[in-house]
C-alpha positions as a printed Julia matrix, in Angstrom:
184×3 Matrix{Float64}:
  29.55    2.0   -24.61
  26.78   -0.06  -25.71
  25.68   -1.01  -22.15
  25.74    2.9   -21.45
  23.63    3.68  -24.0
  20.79    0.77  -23.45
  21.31    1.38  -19.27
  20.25    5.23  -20.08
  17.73    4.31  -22.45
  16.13    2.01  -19.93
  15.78    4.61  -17.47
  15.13    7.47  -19.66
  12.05    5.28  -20.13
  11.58    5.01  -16.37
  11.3     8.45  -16.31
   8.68    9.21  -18.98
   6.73    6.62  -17.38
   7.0     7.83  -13.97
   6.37   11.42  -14.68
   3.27   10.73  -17.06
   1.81    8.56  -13.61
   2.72   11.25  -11.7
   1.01   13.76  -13.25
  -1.98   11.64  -13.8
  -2.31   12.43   -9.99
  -3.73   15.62   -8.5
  -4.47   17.06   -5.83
  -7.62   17.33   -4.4
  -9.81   18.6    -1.38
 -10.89   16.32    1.61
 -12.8    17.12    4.57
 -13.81   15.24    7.76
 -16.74   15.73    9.35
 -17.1    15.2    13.16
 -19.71   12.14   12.56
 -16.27   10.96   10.9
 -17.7    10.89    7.41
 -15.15   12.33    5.03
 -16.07   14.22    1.49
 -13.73   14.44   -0.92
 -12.98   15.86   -4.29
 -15.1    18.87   -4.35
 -14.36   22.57   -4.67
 -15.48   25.91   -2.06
 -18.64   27.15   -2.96
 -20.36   30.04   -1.49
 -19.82   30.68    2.39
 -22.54   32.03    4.36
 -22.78   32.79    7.93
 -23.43   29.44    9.45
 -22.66   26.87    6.17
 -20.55   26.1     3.68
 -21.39   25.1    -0.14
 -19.08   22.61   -1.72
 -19.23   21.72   -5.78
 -19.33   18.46   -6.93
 -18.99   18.46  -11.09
 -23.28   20.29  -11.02
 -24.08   19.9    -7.63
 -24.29   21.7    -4.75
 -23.89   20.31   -1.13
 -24.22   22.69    2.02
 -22.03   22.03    5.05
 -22.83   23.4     8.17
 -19.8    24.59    9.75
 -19.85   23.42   13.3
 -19.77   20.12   11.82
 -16.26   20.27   10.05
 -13.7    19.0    11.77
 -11.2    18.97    9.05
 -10.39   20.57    5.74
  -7.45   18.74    4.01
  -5.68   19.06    0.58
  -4.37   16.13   -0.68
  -0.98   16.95   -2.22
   0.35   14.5    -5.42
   2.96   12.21   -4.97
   6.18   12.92   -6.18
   8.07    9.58   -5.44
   7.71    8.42   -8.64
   9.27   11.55  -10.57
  12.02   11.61   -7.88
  12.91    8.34   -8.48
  12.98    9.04  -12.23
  15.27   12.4   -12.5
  17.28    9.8    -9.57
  17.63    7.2   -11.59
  19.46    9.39  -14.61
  21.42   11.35  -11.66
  22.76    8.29  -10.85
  23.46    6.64  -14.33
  25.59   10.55  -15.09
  27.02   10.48  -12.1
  28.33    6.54  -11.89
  29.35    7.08  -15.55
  31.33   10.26  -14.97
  33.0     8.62  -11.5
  34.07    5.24  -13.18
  37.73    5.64  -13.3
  39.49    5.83  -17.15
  41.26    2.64  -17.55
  42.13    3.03  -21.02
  45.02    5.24  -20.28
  46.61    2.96  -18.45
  45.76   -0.08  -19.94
  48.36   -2.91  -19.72
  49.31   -4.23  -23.06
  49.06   -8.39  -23.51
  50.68  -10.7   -25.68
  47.55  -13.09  -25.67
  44.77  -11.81  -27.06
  42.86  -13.63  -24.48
  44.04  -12.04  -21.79
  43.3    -8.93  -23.48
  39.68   -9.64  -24.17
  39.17  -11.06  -20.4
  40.4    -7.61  -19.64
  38.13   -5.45  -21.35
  35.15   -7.61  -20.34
  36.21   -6.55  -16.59
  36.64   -3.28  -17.83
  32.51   -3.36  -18.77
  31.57   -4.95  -15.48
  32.93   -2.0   -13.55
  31.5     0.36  -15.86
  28.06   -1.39  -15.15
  28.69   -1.57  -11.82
  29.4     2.11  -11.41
  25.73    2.54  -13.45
  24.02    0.48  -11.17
  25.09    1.45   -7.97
  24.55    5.13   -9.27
  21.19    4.45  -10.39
  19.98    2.56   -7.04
  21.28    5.36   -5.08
  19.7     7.83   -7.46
  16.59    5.9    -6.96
  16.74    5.66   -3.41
  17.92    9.5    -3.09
  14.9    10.86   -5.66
  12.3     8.71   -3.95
  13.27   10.52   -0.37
  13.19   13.73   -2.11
  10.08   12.96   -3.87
   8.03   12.08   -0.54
   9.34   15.02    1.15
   7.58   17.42   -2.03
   4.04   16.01   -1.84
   2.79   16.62    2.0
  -0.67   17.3     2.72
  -2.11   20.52    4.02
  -3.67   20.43    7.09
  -6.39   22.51    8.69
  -7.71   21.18   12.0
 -10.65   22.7    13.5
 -11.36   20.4    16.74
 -11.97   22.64   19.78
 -12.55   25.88   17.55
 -15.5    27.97   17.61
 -18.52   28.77   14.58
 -16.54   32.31   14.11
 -13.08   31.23   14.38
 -13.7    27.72   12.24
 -15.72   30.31    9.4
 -12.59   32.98    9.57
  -9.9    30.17    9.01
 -12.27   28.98    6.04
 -12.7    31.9     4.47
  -8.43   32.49    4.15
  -8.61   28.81    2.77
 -11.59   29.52    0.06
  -9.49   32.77   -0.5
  -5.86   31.22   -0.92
  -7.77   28.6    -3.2
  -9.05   31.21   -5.49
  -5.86   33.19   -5.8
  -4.05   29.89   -6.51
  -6.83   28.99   -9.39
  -6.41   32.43  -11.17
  -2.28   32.71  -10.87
  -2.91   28.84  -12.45
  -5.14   30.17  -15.35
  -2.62   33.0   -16.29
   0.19   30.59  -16.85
């Protein structure tokens, strides 16, 4: 029980730390120009008929628009929080699988024997905990990856109008997202 308790501890620990990383992460705007230059970590500004203004903390930058190739967020990782809530899965999970021994648990006339027994007992148990937990890991860290994909706006090939239309939804989307995030 006391290897339980410490194994759970240990990766209730994981878990803090790996969601306070996490969320030190955020996601961010990048775009790539078609010189190849990329700017990142700036917010839409105003958009006028042949540029586009971008924020950095007080200052204003104007794009012109035939020159973006690329407008990209940069979505967080979430590897590191999947592998924590993983880790725990698997620690409940190995825990609740290991089979109960003490039911049928074969009485000895040498106390030896008896205490070899129950030390084989708490290997399996750890052994269940660990193999839960690495799968957990593995399993959370797949899951995590899968959560934290960029989004992608290409504009190669695309005319002025057509590249300033698909910005303007962007800058739009953005906006909405920022005031449904201020309300929470």
């Amino acid at each position: 029980m006391k290897a339980f308790i410490a194994f759970v501890s240990l990766n209730l620990s994981l878990l803090l730390f790996s969601s306070s990383v996490a969320s030190a992460q955020s996601n961010y705007w990048q775009m790539t120009l078609c010189s190849g230059k990329k700017i990142i970590h700036f917010s839409f500004g105003n958009l006028s008929k042949d540029s586009l203004s971008l924020i950095f903390a007080e200052t204003r930058v104007k794009v012109p628009i035939d020159s973006i190739k690329e407008i990209r967020r940069v979505r967080k990782s979430h590897v590191l929080l999947g592998m924590g809530i993983g880790s725990i899965t698997g620690i409940l999970l190995g825990a609740i699988l290991v089979p109960k021994q003490d039911s049928d648990k074969p009485t000895h006339e040498n106390p030896l024997e008896e205490e070899l027994d129950d030390i084989g007992r708490g290997f399996t148990v750890l052994g269940a905990l660990a193999l839960g937990t690495i799968l957990g890991v593995i399993t959370g860290a797949i899951v995590g990856a899968s959560m934290g994909e960029d989004e992608v706006h290409d504009f190669s090939g695309k005319t002025l109008s057509s590249k300033r239309g698909d910005i303007e939804l962007i800058i739009k989307r953005e906006k909405f997202h920022q005031n449904k995030d201020k309300t929470k």
